[in-house]
C-alpha positions in Angstrom: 0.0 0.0 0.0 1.4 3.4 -0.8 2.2 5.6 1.9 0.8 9.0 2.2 3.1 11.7 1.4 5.1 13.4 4.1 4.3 17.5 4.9 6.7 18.8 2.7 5.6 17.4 -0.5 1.9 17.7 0.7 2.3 21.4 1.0 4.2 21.0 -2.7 2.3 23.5 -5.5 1.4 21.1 -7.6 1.9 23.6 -10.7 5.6 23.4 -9.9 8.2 20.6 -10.6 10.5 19.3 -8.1 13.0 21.6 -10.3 11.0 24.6 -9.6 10.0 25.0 -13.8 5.9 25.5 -14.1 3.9 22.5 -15.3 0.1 21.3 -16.0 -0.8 18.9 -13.5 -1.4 14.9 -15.1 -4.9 14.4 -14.0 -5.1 10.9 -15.8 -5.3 8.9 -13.1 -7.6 10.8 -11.3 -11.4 9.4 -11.3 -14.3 11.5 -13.2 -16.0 12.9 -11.0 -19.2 15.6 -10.3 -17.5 19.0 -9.6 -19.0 22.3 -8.6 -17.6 25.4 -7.6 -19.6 28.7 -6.7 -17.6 32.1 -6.4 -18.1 36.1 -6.2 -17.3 39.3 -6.9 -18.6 42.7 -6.1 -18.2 46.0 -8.3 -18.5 49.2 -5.7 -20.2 52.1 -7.2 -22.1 55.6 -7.0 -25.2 55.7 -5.6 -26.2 57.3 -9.0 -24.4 54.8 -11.1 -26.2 51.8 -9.3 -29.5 53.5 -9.6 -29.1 54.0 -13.5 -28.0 50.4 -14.3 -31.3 48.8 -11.8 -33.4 51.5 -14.6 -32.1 50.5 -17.3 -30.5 54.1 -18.1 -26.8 53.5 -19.1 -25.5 54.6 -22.5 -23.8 51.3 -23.1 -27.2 49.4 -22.6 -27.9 46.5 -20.3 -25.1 46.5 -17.7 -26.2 43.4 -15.6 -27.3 41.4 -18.8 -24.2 42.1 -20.5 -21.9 41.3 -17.8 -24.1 38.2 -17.1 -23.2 37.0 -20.8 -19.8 38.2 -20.3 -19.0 36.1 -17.1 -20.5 32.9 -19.0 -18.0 33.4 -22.1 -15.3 34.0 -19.8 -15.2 31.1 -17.9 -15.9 28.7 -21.3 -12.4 30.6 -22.1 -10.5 29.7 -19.0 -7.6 27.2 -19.8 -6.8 30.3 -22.6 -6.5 32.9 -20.0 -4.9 31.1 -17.6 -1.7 29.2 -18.3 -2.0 26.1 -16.7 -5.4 25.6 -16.6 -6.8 22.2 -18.2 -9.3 22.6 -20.7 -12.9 21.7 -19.3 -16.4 20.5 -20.6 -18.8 22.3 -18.5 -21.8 21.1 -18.0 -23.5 24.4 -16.7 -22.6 28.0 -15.7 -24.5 30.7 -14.3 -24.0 34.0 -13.2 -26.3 36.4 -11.2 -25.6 40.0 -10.5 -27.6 41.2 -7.7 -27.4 45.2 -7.2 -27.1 46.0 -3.6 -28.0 49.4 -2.5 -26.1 49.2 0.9 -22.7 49.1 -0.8 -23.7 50.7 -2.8 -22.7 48.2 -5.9 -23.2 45.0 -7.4 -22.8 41.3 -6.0 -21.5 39.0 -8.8 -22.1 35.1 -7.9 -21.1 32.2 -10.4 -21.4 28.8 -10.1 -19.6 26.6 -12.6 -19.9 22.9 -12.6 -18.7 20.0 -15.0 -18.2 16.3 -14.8 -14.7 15.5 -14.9 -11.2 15.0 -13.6 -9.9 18.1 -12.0 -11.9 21.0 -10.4 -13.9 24.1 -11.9 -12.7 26.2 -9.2 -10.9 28.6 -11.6 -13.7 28.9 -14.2 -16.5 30.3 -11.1 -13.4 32.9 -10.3 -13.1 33.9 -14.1 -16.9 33.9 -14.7 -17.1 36.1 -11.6 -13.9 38.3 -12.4 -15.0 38.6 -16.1 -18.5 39.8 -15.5 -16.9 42.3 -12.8 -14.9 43.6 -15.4 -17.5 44.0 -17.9 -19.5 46.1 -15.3 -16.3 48.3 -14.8 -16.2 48.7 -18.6 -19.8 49.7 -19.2 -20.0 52.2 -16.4 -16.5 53.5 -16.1 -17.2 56.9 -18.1 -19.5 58.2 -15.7 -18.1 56.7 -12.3 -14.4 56.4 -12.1 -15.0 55.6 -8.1 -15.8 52.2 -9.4 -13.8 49.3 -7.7 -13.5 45.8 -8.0 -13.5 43.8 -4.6 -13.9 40.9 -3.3 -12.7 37.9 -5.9 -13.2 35.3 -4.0 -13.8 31.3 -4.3 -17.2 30.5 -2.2 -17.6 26.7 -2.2 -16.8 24.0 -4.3 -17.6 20.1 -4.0 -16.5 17.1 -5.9 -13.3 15.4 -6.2 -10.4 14.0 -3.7 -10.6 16.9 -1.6 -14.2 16.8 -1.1 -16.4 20.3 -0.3 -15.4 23.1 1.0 -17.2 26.2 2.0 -15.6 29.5 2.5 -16.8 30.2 6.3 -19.3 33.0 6.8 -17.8 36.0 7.9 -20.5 38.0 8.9 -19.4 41.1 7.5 -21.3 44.1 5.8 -21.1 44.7 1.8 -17.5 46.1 1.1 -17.6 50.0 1.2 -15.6 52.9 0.0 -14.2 53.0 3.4 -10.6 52.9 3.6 -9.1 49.2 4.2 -7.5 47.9 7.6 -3.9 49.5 7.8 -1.5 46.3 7.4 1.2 45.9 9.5 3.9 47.1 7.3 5.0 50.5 8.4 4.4 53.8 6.1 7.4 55.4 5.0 7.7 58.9 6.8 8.2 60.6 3.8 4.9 59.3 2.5 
């Protein structure tokens, strides 16, 4: 029986040979499996840019069905955006955009799931990063305020690993508040 692998090469990045060079991870051996993943973004904006996308009154047209479409091509595109990524057949995508008054902005949430080998972790983050960028795009001549937060992997089932669900934090929207200092000192002269 093999034995399991000892913490050092657990903690191994498995898009990295033992030489250090970058490399597609062989997922031959691996059974196929049902795989889902579910991530989010969110897009903060203006009050009055919000307001005009929920009515409909952009110049560039349908901001939340646009972006919708966008996130869906995007993550059918993944293995060509991102190097080492393996080509997948998904077997459904979907991506909401929910406007949010509090944030004031717009929640981004795409699930992405496939029968297969390897995980579809990386096409919910593109889906949700894609459509993100799309709203940015569309609104960005009349609210340069607008920010991109938040990219973040939700949940995702299937495979060796099992599910995992990013645990709930509890906090508010993201707002145009200024983020937690980190601990790295500011330069005096700055």
């Amino acid at each position: 029986m093999r034995q399991p692998p000892d913490r050092t090469e657990r903690r191994r990045l498995t898009h990295v040979s033992r030489g250090g060079r970058p490399r597609m991870v062989d997922v031959s051996e691996k059974p196929m499996t049902a795989r889902r993943a579910v991530a989010e973004a969110f897009v903060t904006l203006e009050q009055e840019t919000l307001t005009a996308i929920i009515d409909g009154q952009t110049t560039k047209g349908d901001v939340l069905t646009v972006a919708e479409m966008a996130g869906v091509m995007g993550a059918k595109k993944t293995s060509e955006l991102i190097p080492l990524c393996h080509p997948i057949a998904l077997t459904d995508i979907v991506v909401e955009i929910t406007p949010e008054r509090a944030g004031p902005g717009v929640r981004i949430r795409a699930t992405a799931a496939t029968v297969g080998q390897t995980g579809v972790e990386m096409e919910a983050l593109t889906a949700a990063s894609v459509a993100a960028l799309t709203v940015y795009d569309m609104v960005k001549g009349v609210d340069r305020s607008a920010a991109i937060r938040d990219v973040r992997l939700l949940e995702k089932s299937g495979g060796k690993s099992g599910e995992w669900r990013r645990p709930a934090d509890g906090a508010a929207p993201p707002s145009r508040a200024p983020q937690k200092q980190s601990s790295f000192r500011k330069r005096p002269d700055r």
